[in-house]
N, CA and C atoms as a LAMMPS dump frame, in Angstrom:
ITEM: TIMESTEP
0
ITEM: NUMBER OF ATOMS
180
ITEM: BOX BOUNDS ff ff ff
-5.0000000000000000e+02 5.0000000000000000e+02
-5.0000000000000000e+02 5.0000000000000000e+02
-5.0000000000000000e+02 5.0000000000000000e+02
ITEM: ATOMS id mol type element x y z
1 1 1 N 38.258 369.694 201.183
2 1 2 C 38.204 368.529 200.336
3 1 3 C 37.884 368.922 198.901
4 2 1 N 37.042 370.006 198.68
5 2 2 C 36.798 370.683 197.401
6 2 3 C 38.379 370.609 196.65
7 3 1 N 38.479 371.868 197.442
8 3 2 C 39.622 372.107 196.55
9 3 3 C 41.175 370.96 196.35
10 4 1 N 41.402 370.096 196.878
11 4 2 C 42.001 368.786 196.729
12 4 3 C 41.357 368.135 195.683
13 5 1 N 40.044 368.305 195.732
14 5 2 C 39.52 367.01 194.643
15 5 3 C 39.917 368.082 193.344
16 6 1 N 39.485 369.216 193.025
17 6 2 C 40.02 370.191 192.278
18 6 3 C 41.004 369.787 191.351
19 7 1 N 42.622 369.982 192.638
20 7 2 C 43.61 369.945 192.133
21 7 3 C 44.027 368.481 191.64
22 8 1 N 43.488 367.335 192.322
23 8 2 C 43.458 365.769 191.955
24 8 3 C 43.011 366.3 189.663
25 9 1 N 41.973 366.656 189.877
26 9 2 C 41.334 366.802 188.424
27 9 3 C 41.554 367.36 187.437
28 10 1 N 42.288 368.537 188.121
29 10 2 C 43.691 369.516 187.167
30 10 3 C 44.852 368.853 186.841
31 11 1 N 45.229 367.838 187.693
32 11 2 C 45.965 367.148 187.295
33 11 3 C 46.01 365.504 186.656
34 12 1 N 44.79 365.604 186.319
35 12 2 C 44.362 364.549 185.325
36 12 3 C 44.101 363.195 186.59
37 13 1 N 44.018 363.466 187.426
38 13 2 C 43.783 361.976 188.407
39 13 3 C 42.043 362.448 188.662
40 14 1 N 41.303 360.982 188.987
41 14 2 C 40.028 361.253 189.64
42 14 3 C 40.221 360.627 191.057
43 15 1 N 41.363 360.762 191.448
44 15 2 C 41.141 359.938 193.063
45 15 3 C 42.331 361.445 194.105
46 16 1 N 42.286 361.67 195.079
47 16 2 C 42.24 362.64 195.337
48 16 3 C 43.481 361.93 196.751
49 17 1 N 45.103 362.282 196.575
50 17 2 C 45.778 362.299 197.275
51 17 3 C 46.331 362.914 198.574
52 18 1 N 47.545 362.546 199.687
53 18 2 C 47.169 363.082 201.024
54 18 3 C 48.412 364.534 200.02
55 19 1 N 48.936 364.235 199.409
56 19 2 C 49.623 365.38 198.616
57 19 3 C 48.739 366.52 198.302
58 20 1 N 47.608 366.046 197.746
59 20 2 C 46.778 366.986 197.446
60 20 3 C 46.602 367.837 198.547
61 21 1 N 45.634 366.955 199.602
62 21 2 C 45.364 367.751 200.425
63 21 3 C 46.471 368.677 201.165
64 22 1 N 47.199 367.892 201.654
65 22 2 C 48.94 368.836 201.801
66 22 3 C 49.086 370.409 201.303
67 23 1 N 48.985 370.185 199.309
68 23 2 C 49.046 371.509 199.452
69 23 3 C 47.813 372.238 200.035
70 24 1 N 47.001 372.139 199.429
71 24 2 C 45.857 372.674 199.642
72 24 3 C 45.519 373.105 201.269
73 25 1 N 45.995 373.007 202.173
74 25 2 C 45.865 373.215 203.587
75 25 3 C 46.332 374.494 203.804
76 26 1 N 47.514 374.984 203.208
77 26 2 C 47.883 376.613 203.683
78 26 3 C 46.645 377.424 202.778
79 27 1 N 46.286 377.405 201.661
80 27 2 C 45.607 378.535 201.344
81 27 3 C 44.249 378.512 201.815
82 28 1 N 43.991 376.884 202.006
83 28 2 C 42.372 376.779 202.363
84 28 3 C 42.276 377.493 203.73
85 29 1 N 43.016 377.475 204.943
86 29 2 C 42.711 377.31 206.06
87 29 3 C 43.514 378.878 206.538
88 30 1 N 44.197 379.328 206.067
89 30 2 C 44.927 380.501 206.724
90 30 3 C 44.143 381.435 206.943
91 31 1 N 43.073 381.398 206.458
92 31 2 C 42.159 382.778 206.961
93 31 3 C 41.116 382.043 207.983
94 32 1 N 41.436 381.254 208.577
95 32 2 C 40.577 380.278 209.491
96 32 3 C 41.348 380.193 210.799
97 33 1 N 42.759 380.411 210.669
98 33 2 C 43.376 380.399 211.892
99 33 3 C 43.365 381.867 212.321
100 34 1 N 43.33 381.649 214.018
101 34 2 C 44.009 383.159 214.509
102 34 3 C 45.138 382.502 215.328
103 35 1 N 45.815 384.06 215.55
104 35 2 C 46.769 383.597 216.424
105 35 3 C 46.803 384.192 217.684
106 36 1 N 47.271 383.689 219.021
107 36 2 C 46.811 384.282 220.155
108 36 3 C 47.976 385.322 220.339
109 37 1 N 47.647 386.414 221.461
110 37 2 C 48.56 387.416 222.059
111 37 3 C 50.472 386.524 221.813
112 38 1 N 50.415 385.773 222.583
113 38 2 C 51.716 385.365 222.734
114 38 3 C 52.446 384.922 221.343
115 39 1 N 51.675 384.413 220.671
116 39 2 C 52.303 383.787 219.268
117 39 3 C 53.071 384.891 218.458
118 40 1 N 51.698 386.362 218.304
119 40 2 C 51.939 387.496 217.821
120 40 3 C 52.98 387.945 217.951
121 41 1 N 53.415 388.075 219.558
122 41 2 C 54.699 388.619 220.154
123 41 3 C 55.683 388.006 220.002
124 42 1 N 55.646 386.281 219.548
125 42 2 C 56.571 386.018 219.188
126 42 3 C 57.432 385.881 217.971
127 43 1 N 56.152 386.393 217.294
128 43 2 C 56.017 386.394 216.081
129 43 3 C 56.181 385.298 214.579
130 44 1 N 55.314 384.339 215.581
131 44 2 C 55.097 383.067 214.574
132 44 3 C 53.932 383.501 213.952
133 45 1 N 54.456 383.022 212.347
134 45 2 C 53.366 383.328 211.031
135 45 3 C 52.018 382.236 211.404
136 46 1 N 51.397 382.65 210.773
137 46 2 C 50.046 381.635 210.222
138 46 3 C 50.162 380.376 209.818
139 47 1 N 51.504 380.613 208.322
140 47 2 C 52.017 379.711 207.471
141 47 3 C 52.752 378.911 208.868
142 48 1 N 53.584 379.239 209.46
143 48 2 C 54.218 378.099 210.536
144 48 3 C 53.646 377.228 211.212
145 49 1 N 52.852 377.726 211.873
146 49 2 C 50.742 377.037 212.564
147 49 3 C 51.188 375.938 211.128
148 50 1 N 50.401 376.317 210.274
149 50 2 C 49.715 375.122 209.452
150 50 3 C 51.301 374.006 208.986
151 51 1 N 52.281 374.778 208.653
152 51 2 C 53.139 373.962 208.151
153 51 3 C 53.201 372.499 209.064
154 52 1 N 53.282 373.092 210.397
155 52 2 C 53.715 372.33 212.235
156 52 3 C 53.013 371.697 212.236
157 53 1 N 51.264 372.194 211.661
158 53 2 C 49.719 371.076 211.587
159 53 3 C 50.011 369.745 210.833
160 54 1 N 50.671 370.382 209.234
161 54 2 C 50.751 369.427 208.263
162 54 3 C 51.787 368.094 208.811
163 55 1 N 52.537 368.516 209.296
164 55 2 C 53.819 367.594 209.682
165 55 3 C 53.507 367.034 211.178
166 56 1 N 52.456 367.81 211.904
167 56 2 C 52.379 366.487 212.73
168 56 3 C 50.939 365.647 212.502
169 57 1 N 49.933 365.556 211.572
170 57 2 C 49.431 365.216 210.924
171 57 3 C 49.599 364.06 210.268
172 58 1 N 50.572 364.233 209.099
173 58 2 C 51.324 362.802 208.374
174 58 3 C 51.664 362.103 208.687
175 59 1 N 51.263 360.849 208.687
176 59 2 C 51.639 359.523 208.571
177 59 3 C 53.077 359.572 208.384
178 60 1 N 54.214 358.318 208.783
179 60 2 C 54.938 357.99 208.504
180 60 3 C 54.926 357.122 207.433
């Protein structure tokens, strides 16, 4: 949430969007995920995890 409110303030807003948070989810969290034996081997990224998070996450 830090860093969302951050980027909300860099970009001249004081209210803090689900965009924001959006981006902010791959860099915040990628060193927070692991991935198990099988993923490895299959060789799905980190970035794919979170992208798959973000999108089933969002609202329609």
């Amino acid at each position: 949430m830090l860093a969302s409110k951050a980027r909300a303030l860099m970009q001249g807003r004081l209210a803090v969007t689900r965009d924001d948070i959006a981006a902010m989810l791959l860099p915040v969290l990628a060193h927070r995920v692991l991935r198990n034996f099988e993923a490895e081997a299959d060789g799905v990224a980190i970035a794919d995890i979170l992208h798959a998070l973000r999108e089933h996450i969002r609202p329609d």
